[in-house]
N, C-alpha and C positions, 0 to 999 in steps of 0.2 A: 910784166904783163900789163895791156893797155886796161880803158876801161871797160865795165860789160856794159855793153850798148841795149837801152832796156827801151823796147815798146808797152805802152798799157792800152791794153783793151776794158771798156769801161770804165773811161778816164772819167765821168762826169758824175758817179753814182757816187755811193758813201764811201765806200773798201777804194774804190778807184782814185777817188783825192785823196785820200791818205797813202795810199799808193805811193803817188804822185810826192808827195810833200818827202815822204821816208828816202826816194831813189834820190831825190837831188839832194837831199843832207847828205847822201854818203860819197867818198871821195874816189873811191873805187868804182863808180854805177855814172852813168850819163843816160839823161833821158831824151832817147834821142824821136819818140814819136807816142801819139795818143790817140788814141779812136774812142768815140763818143756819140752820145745822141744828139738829131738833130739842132737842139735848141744850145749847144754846147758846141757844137760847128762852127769854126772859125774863129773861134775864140783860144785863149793862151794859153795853156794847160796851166799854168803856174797858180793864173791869176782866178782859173775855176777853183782849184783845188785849195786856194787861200794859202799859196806859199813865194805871192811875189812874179811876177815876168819869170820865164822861163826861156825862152823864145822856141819854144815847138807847140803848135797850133794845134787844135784840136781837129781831125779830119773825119768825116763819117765816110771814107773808103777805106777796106781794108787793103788795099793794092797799094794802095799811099802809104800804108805805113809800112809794106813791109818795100817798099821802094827805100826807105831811109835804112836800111841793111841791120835791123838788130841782130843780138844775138839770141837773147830774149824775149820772148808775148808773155808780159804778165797778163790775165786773162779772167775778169771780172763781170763778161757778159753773161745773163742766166742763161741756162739750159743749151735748147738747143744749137743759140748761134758759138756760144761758148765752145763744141764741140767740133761746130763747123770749121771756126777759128784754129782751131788746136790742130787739127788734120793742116788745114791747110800752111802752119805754121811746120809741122814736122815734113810735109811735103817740098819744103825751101829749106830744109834743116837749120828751121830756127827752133831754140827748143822754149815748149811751151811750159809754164807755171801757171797749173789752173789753179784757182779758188771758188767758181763758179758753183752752183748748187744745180740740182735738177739734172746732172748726168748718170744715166743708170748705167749699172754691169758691164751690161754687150756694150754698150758702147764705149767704155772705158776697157775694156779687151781689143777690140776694132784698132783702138789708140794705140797699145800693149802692143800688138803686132805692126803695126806702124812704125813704131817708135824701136823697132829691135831691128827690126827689117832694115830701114836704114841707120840703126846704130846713132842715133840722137837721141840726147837725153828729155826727158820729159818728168814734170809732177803733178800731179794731180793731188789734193789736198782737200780731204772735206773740212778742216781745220786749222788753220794756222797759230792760233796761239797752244805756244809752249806745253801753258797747264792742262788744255784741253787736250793734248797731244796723251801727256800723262796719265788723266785721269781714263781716258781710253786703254791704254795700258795697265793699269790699277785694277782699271773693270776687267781686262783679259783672265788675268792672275786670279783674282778672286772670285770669277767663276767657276773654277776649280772644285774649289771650297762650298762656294756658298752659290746652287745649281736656282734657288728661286730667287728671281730677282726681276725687275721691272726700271723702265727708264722715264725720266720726265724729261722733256726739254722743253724750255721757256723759249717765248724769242718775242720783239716787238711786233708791231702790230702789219707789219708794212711788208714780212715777209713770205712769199707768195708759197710757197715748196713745205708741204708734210709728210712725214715726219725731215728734219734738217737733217744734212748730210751724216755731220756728224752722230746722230741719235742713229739711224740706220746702220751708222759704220762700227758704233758698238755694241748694236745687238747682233753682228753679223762675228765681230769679236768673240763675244758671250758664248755663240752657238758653237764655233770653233773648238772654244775652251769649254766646252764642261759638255758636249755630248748631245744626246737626245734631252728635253727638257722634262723637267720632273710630271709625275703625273698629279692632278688638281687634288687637293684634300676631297673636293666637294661637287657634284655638277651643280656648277654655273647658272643662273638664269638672269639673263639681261633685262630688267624691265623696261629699259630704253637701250635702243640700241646703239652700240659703241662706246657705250658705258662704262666699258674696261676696259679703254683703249684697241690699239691693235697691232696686230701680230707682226713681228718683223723677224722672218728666219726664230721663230718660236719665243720673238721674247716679247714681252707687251711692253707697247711705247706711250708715251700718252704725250700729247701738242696743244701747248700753250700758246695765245696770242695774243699780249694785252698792249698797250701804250703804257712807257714807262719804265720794259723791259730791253736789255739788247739784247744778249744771246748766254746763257746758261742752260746747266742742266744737273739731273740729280741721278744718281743711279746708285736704286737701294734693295740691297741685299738680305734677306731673310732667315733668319736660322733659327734652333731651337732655344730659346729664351736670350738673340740677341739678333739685333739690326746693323747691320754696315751700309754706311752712305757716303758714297763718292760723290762731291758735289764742284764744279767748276764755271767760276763767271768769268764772262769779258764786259767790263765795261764800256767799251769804247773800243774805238778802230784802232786805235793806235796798239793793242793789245797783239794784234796779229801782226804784227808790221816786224817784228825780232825773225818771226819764224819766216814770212816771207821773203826776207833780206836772205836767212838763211838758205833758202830755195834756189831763188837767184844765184846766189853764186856756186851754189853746186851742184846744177844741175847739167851745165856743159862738162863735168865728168861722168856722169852717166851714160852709160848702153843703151838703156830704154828705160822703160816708164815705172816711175815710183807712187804708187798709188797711199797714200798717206806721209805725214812728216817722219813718222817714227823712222820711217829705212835711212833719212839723211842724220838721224839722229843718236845710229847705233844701239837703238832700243831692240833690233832684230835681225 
């Protein structure tokens, strides 16, 4: 088998040079196109991303790069171009690897039927690192168990999307697992509002935003005279870069769309 021919969408951002630097270490992967913002146009992807000459240019058309034939859109743009990119990537049956933030449900279903429709693989990942994958998993199980429970998730300061994919994607977990949510010891009274956090599919999230921080999260469970806390950091981008890899190359065996790492992972 030759190699898989990777385009990166938001080649010039943080996740996207690391990207970039992860597909040309590997021997298996050729990066054969980059899409980027303006002030990163026409420049080398290698030499933005700090990994040396690459010789593929950074383009701000997306027609351009999918002119250069991948087989893969790694896809790094926020929100809604992210989504736009993704359709129009399943519409050429290239199949997309999102890691993008700020795509909600209906439109990740939109994708789902897209992606089945014409029988092209797709992922969608609110998470890429491994442990974070886990600790979502962790939190499924032990909602079971332990029905009060609340999420923190930290992130720096720079990131624009509340509560982060991932904090949403595991209280949508939580809800699955354990049912209707307990009813409150106590009525509540917020004397500022939003005080205690907010509601996601019944679980409370609370969004951190400091400088200093990159992406973590806690998620702690309550019980009668004990506490359980799942807790998972990324320090760095490079953190995500294992499971990405992992995406990449299996996502051209896929039917359609895999909405979280855990499905390439056998966790489910």
């Amino acid at each position: 088998m030759g190699q898989i021919r990777v385009a990166i969408s938001g080649a010039a951002g943080r996740m996207g040079r690391a990207a970039v630097r992860a597909v040309a270490r590997e021997a298996d992967m050729r990066l054969v196109a980059a899409l980027g913002r303006e002030r990163s146009v026409d420049r080398d992807a290698g030499e933005v991303a700090g990994a040396g000459p690459l010789g593929v240019i950074v383009s701000g058309d997306l027609d351009a790069v999918f002119a250069a034939s991948p087989d893969v859109l790694v896809e790094f743009a926020p929100g809604a171009p992210a989504s736009a990119h993704a359709r129009a990537a399943l519409e050429r049956s290239v199949s997309p690897v999102v890691g993008s933030t700020g795509i909600g449900m209906e439109e990740i279903d939109q994708l789902r039927a897209l992606a089945e429709g014409r029988r092209v693989g797709a992922v969608i990942a609110p998470n890429f690192a491994l442990g974070a994958v886990l600790m979502m998993e962790f939190a499924r199980i032990a909602a079971r168990f332990f029905p009060h429970v609340e999420v923190i998730e930290l992130h720096h300061d720079r990131k624009r999307d509340a509560p982060s994919g991932t904090a949403a994607k595991t209280a949508r977990l939580i809800a699955e697992s354990r049912g209707d949510p307990p009813a409150p010891a106590v009525k509540e009274d917020e004397m500022i509002a939003g005080v205690r956090g907010a509601l996601a599919d019944g679980v409370r999230v609370h969004s951190v935003r400091l400088p200093g921080l990159n992406a973590h999260q806690e998620v702690i469970f309550g019980g009668p005279g004990q506490i359980l806390t799942i807790r998972h950091d990324s320090l760095n981008e490079e953190s995500f870069m294992p499971g990405l890899l992992l995406a990449i190359r299996r996502v051209r065996g896929l039917d359609g769309l895999a909405y979280g790492l855990e499905h390439l992972l056998g966790l489910r």
